[in-house]
C-alpha positions in Angstrom: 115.4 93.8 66.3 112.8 93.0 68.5 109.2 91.7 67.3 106.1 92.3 69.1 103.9 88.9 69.4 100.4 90.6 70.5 98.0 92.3 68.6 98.3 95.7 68.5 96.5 97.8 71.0 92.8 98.5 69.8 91.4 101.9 70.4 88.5 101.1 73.1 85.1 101.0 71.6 83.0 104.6 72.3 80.3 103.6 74.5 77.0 104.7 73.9 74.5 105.9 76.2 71.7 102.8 75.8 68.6 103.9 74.8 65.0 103.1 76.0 63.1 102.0 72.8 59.5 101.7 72.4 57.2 99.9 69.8 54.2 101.5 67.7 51.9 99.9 70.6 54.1 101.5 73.1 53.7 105.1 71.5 50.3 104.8 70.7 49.5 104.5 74.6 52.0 107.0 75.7 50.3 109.5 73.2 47.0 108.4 73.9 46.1 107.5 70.0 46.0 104.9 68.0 48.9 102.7 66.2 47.4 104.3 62.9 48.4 107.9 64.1 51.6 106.6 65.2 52.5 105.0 61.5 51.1 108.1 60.3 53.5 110.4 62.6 56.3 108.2 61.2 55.2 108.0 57.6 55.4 112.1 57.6 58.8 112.1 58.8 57.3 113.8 62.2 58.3 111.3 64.1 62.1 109.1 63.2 62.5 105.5 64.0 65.0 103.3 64.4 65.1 99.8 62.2 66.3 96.9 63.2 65.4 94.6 60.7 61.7 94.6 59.8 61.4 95.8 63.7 60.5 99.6 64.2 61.2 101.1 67.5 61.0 104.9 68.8 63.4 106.3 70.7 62.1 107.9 74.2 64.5 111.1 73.0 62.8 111.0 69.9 60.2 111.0 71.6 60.7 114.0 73.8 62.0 116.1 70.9 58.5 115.3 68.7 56.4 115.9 72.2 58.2 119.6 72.0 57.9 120.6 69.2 54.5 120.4 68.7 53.6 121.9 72.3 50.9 124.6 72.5 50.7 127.4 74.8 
């Protein structure tokens, strides 16, 4: 009987597209507000975040979806 010394293979680790975040400062001048309107957007739920600690960063496909959906014609 023969006994492997190695690890066993590991499935490779799915690799994620990496995405561009932005801070509440960021936002704020890319939508032309203020940080308050941005908190605000986020507070409602309009707007997800990621959190990384006490760090809150938007995602620029977040971003794009919320910029969408509230588009006028």
């Amino acid at each position: 009987m023969t006994h492997r010394t190695s690890h066993p293979t590991q499935r490779p680790a799915r690799v994620r597209p990496v995405l561009k975040l932005r801070t509440i400062g960021e936002t704020a001048e890319l939508f032309s507000t203020s940080t308050r309107t941005v908190r605000r957007l986020i507070d409602s739920g309009d707007l997800p975040v990621h959190r990384v600690g006490r760090c809150v960063r938007i995602s620029d496909a977040d971003i794009a979806v919320f910029l969408a959906a509230n588009r006028t014609i």
